[in-house]
C-alpha positions as CSV (number, residue, x, y, z in Angstrom):
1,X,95.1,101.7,109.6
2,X,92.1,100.1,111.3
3,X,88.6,100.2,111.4
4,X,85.9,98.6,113.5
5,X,82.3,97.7,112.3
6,X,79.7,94.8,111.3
7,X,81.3,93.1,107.8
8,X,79.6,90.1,106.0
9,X,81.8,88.6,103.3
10,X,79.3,87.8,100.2
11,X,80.6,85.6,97.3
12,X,79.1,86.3,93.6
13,X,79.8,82.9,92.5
14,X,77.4,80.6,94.8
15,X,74.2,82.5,93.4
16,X,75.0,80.4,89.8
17,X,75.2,77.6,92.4
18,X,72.0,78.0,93.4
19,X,73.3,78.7,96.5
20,X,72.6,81.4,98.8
21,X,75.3,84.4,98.8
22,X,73.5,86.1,101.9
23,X,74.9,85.7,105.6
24,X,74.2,87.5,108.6
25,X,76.8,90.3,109.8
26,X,79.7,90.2,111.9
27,X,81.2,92.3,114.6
28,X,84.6,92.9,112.6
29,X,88.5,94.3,113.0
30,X,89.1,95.9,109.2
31,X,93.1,96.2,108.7
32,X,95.2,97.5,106.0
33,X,98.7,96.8,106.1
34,X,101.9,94.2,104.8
35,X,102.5,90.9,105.5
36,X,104.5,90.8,108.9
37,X,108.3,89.1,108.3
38,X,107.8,89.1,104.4
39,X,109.2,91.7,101.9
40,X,107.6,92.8,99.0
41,X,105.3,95.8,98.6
42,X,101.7,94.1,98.5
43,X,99.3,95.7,100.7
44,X,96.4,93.8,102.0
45,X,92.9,94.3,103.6
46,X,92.7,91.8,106.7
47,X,89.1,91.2,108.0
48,X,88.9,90.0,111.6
49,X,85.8,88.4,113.4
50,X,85.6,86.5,116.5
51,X,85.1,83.0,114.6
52,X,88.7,84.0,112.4
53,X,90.7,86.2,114.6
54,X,93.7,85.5,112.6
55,X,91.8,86.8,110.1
56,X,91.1,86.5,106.1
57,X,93.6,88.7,103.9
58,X,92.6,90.6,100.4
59,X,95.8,92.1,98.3
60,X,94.3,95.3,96.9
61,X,96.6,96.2,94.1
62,X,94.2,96.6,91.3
63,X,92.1,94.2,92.8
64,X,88.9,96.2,93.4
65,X,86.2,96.4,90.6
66,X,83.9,99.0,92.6
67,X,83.5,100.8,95.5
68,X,79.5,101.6,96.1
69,X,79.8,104.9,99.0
70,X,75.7,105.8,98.8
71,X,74.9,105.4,102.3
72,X,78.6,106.1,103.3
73,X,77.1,108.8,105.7
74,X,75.0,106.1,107.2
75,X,78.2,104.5,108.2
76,X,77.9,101.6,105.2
77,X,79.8,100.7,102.2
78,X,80.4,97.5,100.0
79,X,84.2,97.2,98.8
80,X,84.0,94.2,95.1
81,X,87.1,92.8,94.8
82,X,88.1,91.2,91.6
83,X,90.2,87.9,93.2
84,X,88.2,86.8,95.1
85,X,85.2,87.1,93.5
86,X,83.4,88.7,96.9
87,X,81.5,91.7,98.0
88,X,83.3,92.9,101.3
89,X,80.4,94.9,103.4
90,X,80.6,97.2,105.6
91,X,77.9,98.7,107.8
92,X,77.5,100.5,111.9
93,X,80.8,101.7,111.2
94,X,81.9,105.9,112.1
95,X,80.9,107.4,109.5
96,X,84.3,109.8,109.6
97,X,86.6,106.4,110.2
98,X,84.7,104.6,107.7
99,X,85.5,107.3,104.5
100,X,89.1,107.8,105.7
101,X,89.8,104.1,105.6
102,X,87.7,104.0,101.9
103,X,90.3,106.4,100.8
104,X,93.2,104.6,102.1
105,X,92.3,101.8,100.3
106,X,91.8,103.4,97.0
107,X,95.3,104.2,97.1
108,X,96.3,101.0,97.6
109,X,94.1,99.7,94.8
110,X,95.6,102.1,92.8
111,X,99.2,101.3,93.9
112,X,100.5,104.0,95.9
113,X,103.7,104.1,97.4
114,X,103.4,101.9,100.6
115,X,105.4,104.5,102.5
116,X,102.4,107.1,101.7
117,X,99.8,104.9,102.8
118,X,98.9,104.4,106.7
119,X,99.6,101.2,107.1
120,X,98.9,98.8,110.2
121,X,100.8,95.6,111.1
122,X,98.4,92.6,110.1
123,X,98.0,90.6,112.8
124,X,95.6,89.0,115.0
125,X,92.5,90.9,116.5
126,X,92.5,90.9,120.0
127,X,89.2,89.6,121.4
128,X,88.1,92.8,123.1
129,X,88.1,94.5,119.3
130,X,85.8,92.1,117.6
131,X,82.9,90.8,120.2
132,X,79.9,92.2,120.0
133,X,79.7,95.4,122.4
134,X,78.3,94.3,125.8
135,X,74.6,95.9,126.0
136,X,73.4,93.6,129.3
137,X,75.2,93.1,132.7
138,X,73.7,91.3,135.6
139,X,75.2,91.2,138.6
140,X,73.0,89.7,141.9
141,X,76.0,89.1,144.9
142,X,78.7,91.5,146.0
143,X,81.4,88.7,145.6
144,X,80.5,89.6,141.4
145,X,80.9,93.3,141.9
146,X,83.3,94.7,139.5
147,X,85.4,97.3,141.8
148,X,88.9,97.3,139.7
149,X,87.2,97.3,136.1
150,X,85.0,100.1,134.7
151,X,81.7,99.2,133.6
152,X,81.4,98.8,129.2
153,X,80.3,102.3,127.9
154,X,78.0,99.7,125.4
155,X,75.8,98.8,128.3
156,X,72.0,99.5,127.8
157,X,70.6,97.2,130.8
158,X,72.3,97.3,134.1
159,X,71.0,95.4,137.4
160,X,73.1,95.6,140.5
161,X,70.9,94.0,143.4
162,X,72.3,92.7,146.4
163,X,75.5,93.8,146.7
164,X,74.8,96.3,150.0
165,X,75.6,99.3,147.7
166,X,75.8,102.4,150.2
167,X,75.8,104.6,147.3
168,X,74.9,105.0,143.3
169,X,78.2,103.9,142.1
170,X,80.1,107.1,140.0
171,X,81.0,104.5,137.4
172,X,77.2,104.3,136.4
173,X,76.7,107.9,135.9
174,X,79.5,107.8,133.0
175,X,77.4,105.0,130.9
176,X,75.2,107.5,128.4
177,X,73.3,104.3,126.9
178,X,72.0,103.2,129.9
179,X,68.2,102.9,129.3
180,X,67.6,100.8,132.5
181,X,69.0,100.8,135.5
182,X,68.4,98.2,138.8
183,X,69.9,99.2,142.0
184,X,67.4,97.5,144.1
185,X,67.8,95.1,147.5
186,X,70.7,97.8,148.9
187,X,71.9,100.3,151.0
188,X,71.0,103.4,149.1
189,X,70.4,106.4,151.1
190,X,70.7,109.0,148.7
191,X,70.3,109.5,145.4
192,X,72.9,111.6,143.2
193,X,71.9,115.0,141.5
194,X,74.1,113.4,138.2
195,X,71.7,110.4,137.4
196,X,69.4,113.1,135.8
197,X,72.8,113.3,133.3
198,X,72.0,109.7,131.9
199,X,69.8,111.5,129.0
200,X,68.5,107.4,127.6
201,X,67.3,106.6,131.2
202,X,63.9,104.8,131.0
203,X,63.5,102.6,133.7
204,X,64.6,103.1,137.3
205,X,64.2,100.5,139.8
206,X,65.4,101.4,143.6
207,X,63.3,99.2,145.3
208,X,63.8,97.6,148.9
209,X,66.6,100.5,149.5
210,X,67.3,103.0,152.5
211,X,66.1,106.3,150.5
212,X,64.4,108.8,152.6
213,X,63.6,111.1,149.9
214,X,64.0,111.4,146.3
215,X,65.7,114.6,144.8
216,X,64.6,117.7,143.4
217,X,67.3,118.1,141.0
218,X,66.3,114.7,139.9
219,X,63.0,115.9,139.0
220,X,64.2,118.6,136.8
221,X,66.8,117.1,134.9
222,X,66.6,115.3,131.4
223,X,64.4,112.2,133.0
224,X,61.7,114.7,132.2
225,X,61.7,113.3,129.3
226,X,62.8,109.6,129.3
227,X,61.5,108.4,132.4
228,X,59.0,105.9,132.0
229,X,59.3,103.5,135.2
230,X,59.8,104.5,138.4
231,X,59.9,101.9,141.7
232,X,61.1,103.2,144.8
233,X,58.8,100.8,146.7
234,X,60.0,99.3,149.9
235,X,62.1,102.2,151.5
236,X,61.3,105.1,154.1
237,X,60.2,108.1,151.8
238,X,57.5,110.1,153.5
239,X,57.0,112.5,151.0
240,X,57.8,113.0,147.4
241,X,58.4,116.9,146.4
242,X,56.1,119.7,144.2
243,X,58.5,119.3,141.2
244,X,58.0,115.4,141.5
245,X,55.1,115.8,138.8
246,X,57.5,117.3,136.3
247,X,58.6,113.5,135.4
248,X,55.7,113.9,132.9
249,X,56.3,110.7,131.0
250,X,56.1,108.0,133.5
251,X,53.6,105.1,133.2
252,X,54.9,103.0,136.2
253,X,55.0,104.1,139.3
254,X,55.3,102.1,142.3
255,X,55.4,103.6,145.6
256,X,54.5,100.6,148.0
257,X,55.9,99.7,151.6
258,X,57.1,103.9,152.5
259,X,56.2,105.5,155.2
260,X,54.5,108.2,152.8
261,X,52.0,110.5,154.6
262,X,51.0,112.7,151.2
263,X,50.9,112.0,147.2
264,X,52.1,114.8,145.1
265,X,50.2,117.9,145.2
266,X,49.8,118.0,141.0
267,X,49.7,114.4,141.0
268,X,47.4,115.2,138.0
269,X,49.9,116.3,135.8
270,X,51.0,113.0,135.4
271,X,49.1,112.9,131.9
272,X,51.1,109.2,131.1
273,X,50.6,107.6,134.3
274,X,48.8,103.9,133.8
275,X,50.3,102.1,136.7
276,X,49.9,103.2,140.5
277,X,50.3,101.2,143.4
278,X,50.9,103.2,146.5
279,X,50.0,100.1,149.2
280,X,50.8,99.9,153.0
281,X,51.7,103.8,153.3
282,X,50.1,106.3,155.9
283,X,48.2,108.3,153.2
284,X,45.3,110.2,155.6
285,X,43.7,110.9,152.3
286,X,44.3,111.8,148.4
287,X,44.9,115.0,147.0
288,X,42.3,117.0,144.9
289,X,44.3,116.3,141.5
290,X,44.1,112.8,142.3
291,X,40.7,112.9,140.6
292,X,42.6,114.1,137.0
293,X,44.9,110.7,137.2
294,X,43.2,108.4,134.0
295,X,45.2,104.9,135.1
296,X,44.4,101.3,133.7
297,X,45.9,99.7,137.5
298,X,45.2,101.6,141.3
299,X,46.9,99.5,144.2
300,X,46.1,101.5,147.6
301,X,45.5,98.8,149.9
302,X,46.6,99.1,153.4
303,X,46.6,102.9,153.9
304,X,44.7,104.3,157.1
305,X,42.2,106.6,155.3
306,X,40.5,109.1,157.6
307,X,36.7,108.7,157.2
308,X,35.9,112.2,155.5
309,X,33.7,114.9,156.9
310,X,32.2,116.8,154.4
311,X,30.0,118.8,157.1
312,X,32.9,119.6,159.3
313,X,35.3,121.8,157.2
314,X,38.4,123.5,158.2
315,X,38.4,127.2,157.3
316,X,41.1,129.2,156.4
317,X,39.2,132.5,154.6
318,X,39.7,135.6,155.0
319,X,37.1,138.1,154.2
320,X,37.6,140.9,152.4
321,X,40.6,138.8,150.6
322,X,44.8,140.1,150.8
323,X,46.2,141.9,148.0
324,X,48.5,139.1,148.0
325,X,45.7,136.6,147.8
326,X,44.1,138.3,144.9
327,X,47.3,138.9,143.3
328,X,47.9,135.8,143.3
329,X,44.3,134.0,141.9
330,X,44.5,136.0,139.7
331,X,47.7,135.5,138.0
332,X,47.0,131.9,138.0
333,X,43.2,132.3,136.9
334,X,44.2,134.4,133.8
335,X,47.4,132.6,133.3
336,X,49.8,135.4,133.7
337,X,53.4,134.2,133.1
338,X,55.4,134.6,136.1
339,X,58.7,133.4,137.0
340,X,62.0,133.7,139.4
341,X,63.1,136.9,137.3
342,X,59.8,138.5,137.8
343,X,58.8,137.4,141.6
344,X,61.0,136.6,144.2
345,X,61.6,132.7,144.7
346,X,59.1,131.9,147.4
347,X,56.3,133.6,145.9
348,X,56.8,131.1,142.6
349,X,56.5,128.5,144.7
350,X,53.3,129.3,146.2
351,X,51.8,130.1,142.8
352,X,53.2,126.1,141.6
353,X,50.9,124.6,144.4
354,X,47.8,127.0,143.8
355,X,45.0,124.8,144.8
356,X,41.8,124.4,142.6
357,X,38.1,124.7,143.6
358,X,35.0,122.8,142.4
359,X,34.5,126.1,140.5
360,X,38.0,126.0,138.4
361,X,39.2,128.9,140.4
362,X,42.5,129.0,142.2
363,X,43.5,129.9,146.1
364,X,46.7,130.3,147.2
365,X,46.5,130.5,151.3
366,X,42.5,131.5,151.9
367,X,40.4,128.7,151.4
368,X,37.5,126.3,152.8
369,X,39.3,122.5,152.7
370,X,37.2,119.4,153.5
371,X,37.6,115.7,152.8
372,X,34.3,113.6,150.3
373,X,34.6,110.3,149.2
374,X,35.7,109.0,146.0
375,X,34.9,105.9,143.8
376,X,38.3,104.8,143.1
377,X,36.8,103.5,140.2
378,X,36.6,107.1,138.7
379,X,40.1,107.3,137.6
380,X,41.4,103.4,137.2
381,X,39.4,101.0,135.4
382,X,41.3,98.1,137.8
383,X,41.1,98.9,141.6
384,X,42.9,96.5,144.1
385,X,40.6,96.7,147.1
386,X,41.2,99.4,149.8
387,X,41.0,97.3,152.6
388,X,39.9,93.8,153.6
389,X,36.0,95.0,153.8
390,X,36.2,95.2,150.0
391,X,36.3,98.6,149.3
392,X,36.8,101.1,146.9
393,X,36.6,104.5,147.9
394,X,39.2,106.7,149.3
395,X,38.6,110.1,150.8
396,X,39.8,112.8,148.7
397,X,40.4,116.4,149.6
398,X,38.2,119.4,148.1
399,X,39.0,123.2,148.0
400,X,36.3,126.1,148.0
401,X,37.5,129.4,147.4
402,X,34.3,131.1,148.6
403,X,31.6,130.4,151.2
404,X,29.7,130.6,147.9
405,X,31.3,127.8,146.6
406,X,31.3,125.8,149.6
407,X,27.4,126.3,150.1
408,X,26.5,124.6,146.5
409,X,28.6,121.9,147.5
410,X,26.5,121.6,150.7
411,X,23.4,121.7,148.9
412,X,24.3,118.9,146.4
413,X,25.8,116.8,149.2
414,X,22.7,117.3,151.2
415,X,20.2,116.7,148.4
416,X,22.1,112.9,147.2
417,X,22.0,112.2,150.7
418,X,18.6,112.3,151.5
């Protein structure tokens, strides 16, 4: 019978040395078995580290004092053997494995027939059973790119860069500890649906790739939640979808070097965001929930802003309003729940990309749309300047839902323009 976990061997004795009894845990091979090519009945725990992988043997016939099982469930226990006076302990072990082996070794202690117990052969640990689980892998040429092995299931940080990856590699999608991931400086063109399935994901890094668009599935899978770090910079997105603003816990985001001609719609939503750099796009302007966005670093140098044109709006009202238009403010004004078993598909979509007057109302397809300017200063306290001139405005887009609404913002613009 074996079991693997972190053991550290304590002796009682040094402490009336003056000595020290404590030392720091080791990535462990736990046996119980006989003595290969003797006779005799004496079964033995055999502890195996990488430092002794022949390993150190304990005979357990009525050689245990105690057995302390408190935080068994925890996956620790401490085994105090007799002769030797040590403490064997046993910790980051299965918590199932660890109380079947504990009971196996009772019966040895107690002297059970050998043929009852489950015995293993004692003899050396291979390497691969007692190194520390592999929790980092670098790899930065293709000539290093593991295509025969499988990647270790222990790995937490994973960077693949330069090794003209076409693809996401299938291998990745299997590693459920992954908590970063760096495919950048490939070939990427497309992004699986099954990343979303790696539920520790925090940090993505895709950048300098050949991605032309980044998937909806993507955006509602479990990186909902984990996502925290996002850089698709340096590849040939021109737009990111609605359901991109779902990713509700990113901080970093870093969309530089596209060919992006729009931000997300409800780029407001992002609630976490901190971190924005969207530099050398084609962004015309910003979108009206641009101005919700409360960030500590904005980077949106080299886009070719349109100068706005407050005076010269583009109207899209109809007057009196459709039944659908009025349906449809008004579910979204009074907050009516709504969803694909109520409304037919197309018609939740629309109501996910309401737009928002200066009033708090919502419009869905009648509306008076015109472009102000806005002090980037009013959502990030650091700005990298807009362009060389050293600015640090941006046009923004505004909706009015009424020529009512549209005519107070004429008066105000009027009046802090005179």
């Amino acid at each position: 019978m074996r079991l693997q976990c972190e053991v550290e061997v304590r002796s009682r004795l040094l402490p009336t040395c003056g000595l020290r009894g404590r030392a720091k845990g080791a990535r462990a091979l736990l046996s119980l078995g006989r003595q290969p090519g003797r006779g005799g009945h004496a079964v033995y725990l055999m502890v195996c580290t990488a430092r002794d992988r022949a390993g150190a043997r304990y005979k357990l016939k009525e050689n245990i004092e105690q057995f302390f099982t408190k935080f068994v469930e925890e996956g620790k226990a401490t085994v105090r053997l007799k002769e030797p006076a040590v403490d064997v302990c046993l910790s980051k072990a299965n918590a199932s494995n660890l109380k079947s082996f504990l009971a196996a070794v009772r019966l040895a202690d107690r002297g059970t027939d050998v043929e009852a117990l489950p015995l293993s052969v004692l003899v050396p640990a291979k390497t691969s059973e007692v190194e520390k689980p592999k929790s980092k892998m670098i790899i930065t040429s293709k000539r290093d790119y593991p295509l025969t092995k499988n990647f270790p299931y222990s790995l937490e940080h994973l960077q693949a860069s330069y090794c003209k990856l076409a693809r996401v590699d299938m291998r990745m999608l299997c590693l459920k500890k992954l908590r970063k991931l760096d495919l950048s400086h490939n070939h990427i063109k497309k992004l699986p649906e099954t990343i979303g399935d790696l539920v520790s994901l925090q940090e993505l890094n895709l950048h300098n790739n050949h991605l032309e668009s980044f998937c909806v599935a993507l955006c509602n899978s479990t990186l909902q939640k984990s996502l925290q770090f996002l850089d698709l910079s340096q590849n040939k997105i021109k737009a990111l979808p609605v359901q991109f603003c779902q990713l509700q816990e990113l901080i970093h985001l870093k969309l530089d070097d596209n060919e992006l001609i729009r931000l997300p719609f409800k780029i407001g939503q992002l609630s976490q965001l901190r971190f924005l750099s969207a530099a050398r796009n084609k962004l015309p302007f910003l979108p009206n929930d641009f101005r919700n966005l409360s960030l500590e670093k904005l980077d949106l140098f080299g886009n070719p802003f349109e100068q706005p044109h407050p005076l010269v709006p583009s109207i899209q009202l109809k007057i009196p309003l459709t039944l659908l238009e009025s349906a449809a403010r008004a579910t979204v004004n009074y907050r009516i729940p709504y969803g694909r078993h109520l409304l037919p598909s197309h018609l939740c979509e629309d109501l996910d990309v309401a737009k928002t007057c200066q009033c708090g109302s919502a419009c869905l397809s009648c509306f008076i749309q015109t472009t102000v300017t806005m002090n980037l200063h009013h959502v990030a306290h650091t700005v990298v300047l807009v362009d060389n001139m050293g600015g640090t405005e941006a046009p923004i887009v505004c909706y009015f839902c009424s020529l009512t609404c549209y005519s107070q913002f004429l008066d105000r613009y009027l009046q802090s323009n005179r």
